[in-house]
C-alpha positions in Angstrom: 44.3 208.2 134.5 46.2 210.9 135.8 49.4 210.2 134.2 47.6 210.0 130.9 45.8 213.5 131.1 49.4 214.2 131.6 50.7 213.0 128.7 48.3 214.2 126.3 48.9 217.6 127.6 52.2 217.6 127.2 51.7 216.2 123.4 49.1 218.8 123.1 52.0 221.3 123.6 54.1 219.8 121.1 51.5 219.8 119.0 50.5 223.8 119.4 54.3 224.7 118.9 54.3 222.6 115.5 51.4 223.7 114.0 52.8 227.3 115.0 55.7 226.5 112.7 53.3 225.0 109.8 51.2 228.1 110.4 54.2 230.4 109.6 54.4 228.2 106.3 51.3 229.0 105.6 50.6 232.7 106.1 53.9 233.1 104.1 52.2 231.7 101.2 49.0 233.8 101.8 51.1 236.8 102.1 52.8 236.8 98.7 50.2 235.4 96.9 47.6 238.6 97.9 50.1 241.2 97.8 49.4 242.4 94.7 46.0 243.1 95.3 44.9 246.5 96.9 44.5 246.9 100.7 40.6 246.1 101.0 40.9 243.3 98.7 43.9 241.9 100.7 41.8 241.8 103.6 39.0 239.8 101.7 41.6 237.7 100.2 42.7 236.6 103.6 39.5 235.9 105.1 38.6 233.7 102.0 42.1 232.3 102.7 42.0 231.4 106.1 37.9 229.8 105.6 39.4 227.6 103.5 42.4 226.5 105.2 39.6 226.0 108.4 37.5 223.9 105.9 40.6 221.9 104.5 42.1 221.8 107.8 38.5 220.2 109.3 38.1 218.1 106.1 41.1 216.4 106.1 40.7 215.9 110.2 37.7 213.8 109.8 39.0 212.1 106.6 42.8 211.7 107.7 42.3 207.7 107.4 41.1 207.7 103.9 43.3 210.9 102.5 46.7 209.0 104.3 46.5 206.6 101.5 46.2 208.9 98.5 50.0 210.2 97.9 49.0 212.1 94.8 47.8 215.0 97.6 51.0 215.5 98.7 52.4 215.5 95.0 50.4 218.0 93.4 51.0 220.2 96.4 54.4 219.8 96.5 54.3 220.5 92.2 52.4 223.6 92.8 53.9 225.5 95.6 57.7 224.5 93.4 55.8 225.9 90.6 54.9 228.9 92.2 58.1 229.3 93.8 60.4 229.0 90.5 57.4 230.9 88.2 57.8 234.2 90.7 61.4 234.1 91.1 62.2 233.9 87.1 59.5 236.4 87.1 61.2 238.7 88.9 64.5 237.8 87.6 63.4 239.1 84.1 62.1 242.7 85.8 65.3 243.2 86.9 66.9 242.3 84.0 64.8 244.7 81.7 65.9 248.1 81.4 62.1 249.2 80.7 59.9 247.4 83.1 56.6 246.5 82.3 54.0 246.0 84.4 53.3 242.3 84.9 50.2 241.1 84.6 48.8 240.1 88.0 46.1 237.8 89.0 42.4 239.1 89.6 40.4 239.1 92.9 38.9 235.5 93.0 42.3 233.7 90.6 44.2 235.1 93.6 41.5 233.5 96.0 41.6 230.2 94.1 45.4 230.1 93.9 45.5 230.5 97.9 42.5 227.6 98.4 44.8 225.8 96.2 47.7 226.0 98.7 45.4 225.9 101.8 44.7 222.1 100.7 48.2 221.2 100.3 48.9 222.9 103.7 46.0 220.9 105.2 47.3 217.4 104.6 50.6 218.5 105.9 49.5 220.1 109.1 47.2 216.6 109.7 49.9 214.6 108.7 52.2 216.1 111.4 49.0 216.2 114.1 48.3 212.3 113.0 52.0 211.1 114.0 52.1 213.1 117.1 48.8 212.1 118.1 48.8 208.1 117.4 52.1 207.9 119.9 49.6 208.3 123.0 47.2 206.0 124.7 43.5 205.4 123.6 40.9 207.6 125.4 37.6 206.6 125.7 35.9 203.8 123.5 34.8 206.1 120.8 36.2 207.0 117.0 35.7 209.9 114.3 37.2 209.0 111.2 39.1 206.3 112.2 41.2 208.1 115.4 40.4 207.1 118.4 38.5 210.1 119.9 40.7 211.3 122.9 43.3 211.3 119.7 41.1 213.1 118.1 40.3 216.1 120.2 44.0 216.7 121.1 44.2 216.9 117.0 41.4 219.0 116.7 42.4 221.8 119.3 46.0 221.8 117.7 44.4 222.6 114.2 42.3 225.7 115.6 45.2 227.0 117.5 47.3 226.6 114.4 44.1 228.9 112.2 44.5 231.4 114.7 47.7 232.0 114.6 47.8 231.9 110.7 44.8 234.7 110.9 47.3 237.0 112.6 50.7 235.9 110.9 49.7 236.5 107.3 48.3 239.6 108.1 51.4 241.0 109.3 53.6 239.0 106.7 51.8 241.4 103.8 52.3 244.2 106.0 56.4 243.4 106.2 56.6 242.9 102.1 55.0 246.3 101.4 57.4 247.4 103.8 60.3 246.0 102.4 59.5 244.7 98.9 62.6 242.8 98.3 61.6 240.2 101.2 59.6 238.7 98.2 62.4 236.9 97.1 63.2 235.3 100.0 59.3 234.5 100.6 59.3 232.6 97.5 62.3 230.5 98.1 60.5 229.2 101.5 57.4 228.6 99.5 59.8 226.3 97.3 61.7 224.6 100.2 58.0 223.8 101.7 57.2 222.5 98.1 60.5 220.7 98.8 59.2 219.0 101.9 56.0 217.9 100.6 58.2 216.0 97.9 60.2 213.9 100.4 56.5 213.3 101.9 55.1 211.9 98.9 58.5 210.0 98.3 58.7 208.3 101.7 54.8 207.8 101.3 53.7 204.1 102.3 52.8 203.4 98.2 55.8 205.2 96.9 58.8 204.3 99.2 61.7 205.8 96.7 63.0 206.4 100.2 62.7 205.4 104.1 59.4 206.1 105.0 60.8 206.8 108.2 63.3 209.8 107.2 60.4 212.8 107.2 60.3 212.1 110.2 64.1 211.5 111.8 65.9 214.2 113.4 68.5 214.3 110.9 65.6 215.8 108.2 63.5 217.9 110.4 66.6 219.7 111.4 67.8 220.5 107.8 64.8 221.4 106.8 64.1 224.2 109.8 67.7 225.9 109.7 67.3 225.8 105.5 64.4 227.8 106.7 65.7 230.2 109.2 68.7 230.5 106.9 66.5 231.6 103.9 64.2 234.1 106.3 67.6 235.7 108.4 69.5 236.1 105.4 66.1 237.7 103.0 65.4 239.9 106.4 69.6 240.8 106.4 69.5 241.2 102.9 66.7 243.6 102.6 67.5 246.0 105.7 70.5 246.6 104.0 68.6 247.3 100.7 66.6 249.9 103.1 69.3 251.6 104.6 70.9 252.3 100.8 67.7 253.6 99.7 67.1 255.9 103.1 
């Protein structure tokens, strides 16, 4: 008994670090989707955010056995964060192409709140996803189920997902404060929201009902490794790029 207590602590660990990571994802999105709006509406904008990823997050928990089976979750998310991603990029290539810039027209108050509860759902089945494979690898804990998990399985899930909400209420937060501070880390915001649109393609393509390639690969080494120094990569090199834009300006 001991030795399992053991090992579901030590995946619980695991499990807080990666939903860390898929919380980062996350707030980014949240960040420069609300940006436009002002301060006090940011601030509502991110509560409504961060209800909804805790209800999609919980949702998709209890319903992880039926919602596994439907990859067209995982393709419209991965269609809308790419469609966000290229749409605010040529966006802003056009300002700064135009000699006279006109103000773009921006999203109100609650189309900025749907666009995030949008997001939050593709997010959810991600995060569960990840929590799912982690958590299936141990041993059975007591003779009970909730949606299909074996309920030992599911609280180690379950105490991942809130630590992975609170650490998006804090991270998107101080993501919006960084782009007002330096504006041109938008561009490098968007391109992560497009490599996580990216990911949530090989998903669906490696999905069980799709299998256009290894259902195994999401998972290898070789992919998670691309697809977290791609990452770091794009977030160094916006953060290098825009102190330097700083500096010229100062």
């Amino acid at each position: 008994m001991e030795a399992i207590l053991l090992e579901y602590a030590w995946v619980l660990v695991v499990l807080i670090v990666l939903e860390g990571l898929l919380a980062a994802d996350n707030a980014v999105v949240m960040a420069v989707m609300v940006k436009h709006l002002p301060k006090v509406q940011q601030k509502k904008a991110l509560f409504y955010g961060l209800l909804g990823a805790f209800v999609f997050r919980f949702g998709a928990l209890f319903m992880i056995t039926f919602l596994v089976n439907i990859w067209q979750i995982q393709a419209l998310g991965a269609a809308y964060l790419l469609f966000i991603s290229i749409k605010s990029l040529m966006d802003k290539g056009k300002d700064h192409s135009d000699e006279i810039k006109k103000p773009r027209k921006q999203s109100g108050f609650w189309m900025t709140v749907l666009k995030v509860e949008l997001a939050d759902i593709a997010f959810a089945l991600d995060s569960m996803l990840a929590a799912v494979a982690l958590a299936v690898t141990l041993p059975e804990l007591g003779d009970f189920h909730i949606g299909g998990i074996n309920g030992g399985q599911f609280i180690v899930m379950l105490l991942g997902g809130i630590v992975g909400l609170i650490l998006i209420r804090f991270a998107a937060r101080q993501f919006v404060v960084l782009l007002e501070k330096y504006p041109s880390l938008e561009t490098a915001a968007f391109l992560i929201v497009g490599w996580v649109g990216i990911k949530l393609v090989v998903l669906t393509l490696a999905h069980q009902k799709v299998q256009l390639i290894d259902t195994a690969f999401p998972h290898s080494a070789v992919w998670k490794t691309t697809f977290w120094v791609v990452l770091a990569a794009i977030a160094i090199g916006g953060y290098i790029t825009a102190m330097a834009k700083s500096r010229k300006k100062a």
